[in-house]
N, C-alpha and C positions, 0 to 999 in steps of 0.2 A: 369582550370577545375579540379577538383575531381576527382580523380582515384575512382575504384570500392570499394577500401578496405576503402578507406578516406570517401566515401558517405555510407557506410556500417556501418562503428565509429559514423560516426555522426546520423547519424539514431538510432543506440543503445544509444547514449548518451541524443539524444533530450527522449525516451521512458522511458529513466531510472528519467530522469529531472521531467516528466509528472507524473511518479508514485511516485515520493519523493514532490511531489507540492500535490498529488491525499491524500496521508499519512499524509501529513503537516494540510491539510483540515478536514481530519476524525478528527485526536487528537485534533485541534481545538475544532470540532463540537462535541468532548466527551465530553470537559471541562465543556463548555455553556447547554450542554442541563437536561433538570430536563424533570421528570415523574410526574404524579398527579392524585390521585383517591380520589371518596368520595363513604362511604360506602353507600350501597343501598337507606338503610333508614338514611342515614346521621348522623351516630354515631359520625363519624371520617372522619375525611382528613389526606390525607402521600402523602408526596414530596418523593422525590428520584432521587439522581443523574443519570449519564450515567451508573457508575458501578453499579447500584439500592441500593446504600447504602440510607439509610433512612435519611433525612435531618429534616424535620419536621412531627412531628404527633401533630394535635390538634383532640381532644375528643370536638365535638360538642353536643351543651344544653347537657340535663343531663340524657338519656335515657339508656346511655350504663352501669348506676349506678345502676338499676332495672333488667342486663340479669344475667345468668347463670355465672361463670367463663368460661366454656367450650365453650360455643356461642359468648362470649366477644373477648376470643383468634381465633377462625373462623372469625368472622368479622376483626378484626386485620389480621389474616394470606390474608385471601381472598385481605384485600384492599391494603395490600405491595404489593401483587402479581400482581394487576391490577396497581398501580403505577408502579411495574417496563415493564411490558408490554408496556405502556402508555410509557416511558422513552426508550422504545428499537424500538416503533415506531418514535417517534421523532426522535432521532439517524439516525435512515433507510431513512427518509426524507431529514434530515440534509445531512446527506452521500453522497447522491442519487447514482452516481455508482464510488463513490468512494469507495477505501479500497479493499480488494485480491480478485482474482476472486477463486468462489466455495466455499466462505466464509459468512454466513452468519452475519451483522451486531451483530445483537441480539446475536448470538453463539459466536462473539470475546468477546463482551463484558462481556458475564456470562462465559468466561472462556472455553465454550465448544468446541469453534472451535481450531485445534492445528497449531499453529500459523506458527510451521514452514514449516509444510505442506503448507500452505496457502501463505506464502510468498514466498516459493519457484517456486509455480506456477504461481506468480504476475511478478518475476522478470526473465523474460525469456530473451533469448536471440534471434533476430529476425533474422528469416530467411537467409534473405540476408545474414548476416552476417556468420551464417553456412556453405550455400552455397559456401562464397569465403576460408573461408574457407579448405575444401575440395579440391578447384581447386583456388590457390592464384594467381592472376594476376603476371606476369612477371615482371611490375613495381610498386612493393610496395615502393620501395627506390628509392629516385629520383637519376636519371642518372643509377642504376645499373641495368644489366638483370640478375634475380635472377636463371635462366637459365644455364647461362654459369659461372655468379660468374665477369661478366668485369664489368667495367665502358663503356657508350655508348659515345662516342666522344662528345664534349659539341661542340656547335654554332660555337666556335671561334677557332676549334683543337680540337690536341689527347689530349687524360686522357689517364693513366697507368690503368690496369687493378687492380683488388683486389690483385692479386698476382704479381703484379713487382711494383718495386721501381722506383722513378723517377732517370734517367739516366743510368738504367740499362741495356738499349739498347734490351732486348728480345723482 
């Protein structure tokens, strides 16, 4: 059976395991996922990765050839902008409660969230393991009592303690 401290390791080890599988999943699901908008009146289409880098823009029929410059670069800005939305919900789906707690998806990926705040929060140490801690069980080493500093007699006889040699007769 598992001493307190051993089932306390393994508890922090199995949570650390969960959130490096949880991280593994996100970055995955950054790679794969794209964003996609078309302008109102359907000037334009723009893809866009996870980090809303622009992958494709196609200029549909020929109407964005008759606007202003000023209105041309608004529909352009507008529908990057609805592609990377479009891109930071997918992401948040993909995710789903994957990635740091108090971190918003959308906010890692445009940079806004600070990452090491956010990890620092993801990778905590649990309780239990605090807890022993604070007040270490006696048998953290096997056979010793961390108490006195001896060895506890095994099954079969004496053991010498941490401090005597074997046949030193103390």
């Amino acid at each position: 059976m598992a001493s307190g401290f051993e089932a306390a390791i393994n508890e922090m080890l199995t949570e650390l395991a969960q959130q490096r599988d949880s991280m593994t999943r996100l970055q995955q699901g950054m790679a794969s996922v794209t964003g996609s908008a078309t302008a109102p009146k359907r000037q334009l289409s723009v893809v866009v990765d996870a980090q809303g880098e622009i992958t494709e823009l196609k200029f549909l029929g020929q109407s964005y050839r008759s606007m202003a410059a000023s209105e041309l670069s608004n529909v352009i800005i507008s529908t990057i902008k609805e592609a990377r939305r479009d891109a930071r919900v997918r992401l948040a789906e993909r995710a789903g409660d994957v990635g740091v707690a108090g971190a918003n998806v959308g906010d890692l990926v445009d940079g806004e969230a600070d990452w090491g705040a956010a990890l620092t929060d993801a990778f905590t140490v649990p309780q239990s393991f605090l807890d022993l801690l604070q007040r270490p069980p006696t048998d953290l080493v096997d056979g010793i009592d961390l108490d006195t500093g001896s060895r506890r007699p095994a099954a079969g006889g004496d053991t010498p303690t941490r401090n005597q040699e074997p046949g030193d007769g103390k």
